[in-house]
Every structure is written in C-alpha cells, then in structure tokens.
C-alpha positions in Angstrom: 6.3 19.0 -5.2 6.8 15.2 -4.3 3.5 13.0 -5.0 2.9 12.8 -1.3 2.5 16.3 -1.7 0.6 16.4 -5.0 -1.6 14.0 -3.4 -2.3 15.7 -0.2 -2.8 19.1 -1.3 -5.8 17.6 -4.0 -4.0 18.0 -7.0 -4.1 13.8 -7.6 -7.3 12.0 -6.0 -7.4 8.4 -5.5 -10.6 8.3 -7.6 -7.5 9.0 -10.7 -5.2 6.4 -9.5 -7.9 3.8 -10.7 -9.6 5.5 -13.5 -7.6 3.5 -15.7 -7.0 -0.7 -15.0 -3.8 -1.8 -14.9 -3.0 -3.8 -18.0 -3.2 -7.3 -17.3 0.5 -8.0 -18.1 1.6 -6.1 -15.0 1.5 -8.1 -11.5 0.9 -5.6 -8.9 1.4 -6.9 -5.3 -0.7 -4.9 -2.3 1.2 -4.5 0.6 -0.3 -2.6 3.8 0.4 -1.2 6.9 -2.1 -1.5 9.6 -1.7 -0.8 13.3 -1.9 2.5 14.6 -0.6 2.8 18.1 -0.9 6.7 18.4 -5.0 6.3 18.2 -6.8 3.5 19.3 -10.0 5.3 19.2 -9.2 7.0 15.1 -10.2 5.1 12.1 -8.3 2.0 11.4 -4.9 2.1 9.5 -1.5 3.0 9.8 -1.7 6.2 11.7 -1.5 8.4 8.4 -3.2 6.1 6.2 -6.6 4.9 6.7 -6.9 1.2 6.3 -10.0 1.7 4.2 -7.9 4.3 1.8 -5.2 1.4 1.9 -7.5 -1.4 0.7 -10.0 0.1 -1.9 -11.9 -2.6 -3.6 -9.8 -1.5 -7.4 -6.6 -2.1 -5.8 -7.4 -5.3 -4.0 -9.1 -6.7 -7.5 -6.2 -5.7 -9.1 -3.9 -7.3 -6.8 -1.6 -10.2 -8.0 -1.3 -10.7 -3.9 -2.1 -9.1 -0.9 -0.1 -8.7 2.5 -0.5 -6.6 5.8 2.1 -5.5 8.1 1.0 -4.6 12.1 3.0 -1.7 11.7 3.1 2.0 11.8 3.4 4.5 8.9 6.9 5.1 9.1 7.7 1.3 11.1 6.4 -0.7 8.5 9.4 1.2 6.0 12.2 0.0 8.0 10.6 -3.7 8.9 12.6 -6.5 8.1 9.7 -8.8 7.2 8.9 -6.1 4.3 12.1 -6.2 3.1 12.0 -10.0 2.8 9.0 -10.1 1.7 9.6 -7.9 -1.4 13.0 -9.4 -1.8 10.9 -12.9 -2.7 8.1 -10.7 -4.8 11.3 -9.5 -6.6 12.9 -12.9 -7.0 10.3 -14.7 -8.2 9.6 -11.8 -11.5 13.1 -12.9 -12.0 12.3 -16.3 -12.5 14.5 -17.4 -9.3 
C-alpha cells in the first residue's frame, strides 16, 4: 500500500510524522498548495488537503523556507512555477 494509502487508512498519523525533529543538518523546504476551487464554502486548502493539515506549527518551525502555490491538489503537481521553484531549492544544495 503506497503512503497515501498508509496514511489515509490510519495506519501513519501526522502526530508520527513529527514525533521525532529533523536533525538540524537537513534543510527541509515547505512548499503548499492552497486554493480550492471545488469548495468555496469547505475548510481552507487544496481541495484534498486542509491548509491547516498543510501548515502545522512542527513543520513550519522546521522549515528552512516556506512557499504557497494558489493551486489545486493535483494543479499545483504539474505547475511550472513549482518546478522552478524546486529546480533553484535544488541548485542552490548543489552549491550553484
């Protein structure tokens, strides 16, 4: 079963994901997906993904940087500002 699947079916938790910090060594960029054109009256987020789920306080502390996308779930995949912008997160760890 894919993680997705793990996840949704209550086998992982988010609570798990940050039971244990990061070690400090590792940069660890949030990026976020946040418009939701199927509901305008649901919770904020990406139309699968609650914005509030998205941003918990550990992962934002933990955060090296922090960028949202006005996209959908499955948009924000194929956006071409996301690629670019992980193209420059991956660039600079080279050292470029």
């Amino acid at each position: 079963m894919s993680f997705e699947g793990n996840f949704r079916a209550g086998r992982l938790s988010s609570w798990r994901l940050f039971a244990t910090p990061l070690p400090a060594s590792l940069r660890f960029h949030l990026v976020f997906a946040f418009l939701n054109r199927a509901s305008l009256t649901g919770p904020p987020g990406d139309g699968v993904v609650t914005l509030s789920s998205q941003l918990r306080e550990e992962a934002q502390r933990e955060a090296s940087s922090q960028r949202g996308f006005a996209l959908g779930h499955d948009s924000v995949l194929e956006s071409a500002g996301l690629r670019e912008h992980l193209a420059r997160l991956f660039a600079a760890s080279e050292g470029r």
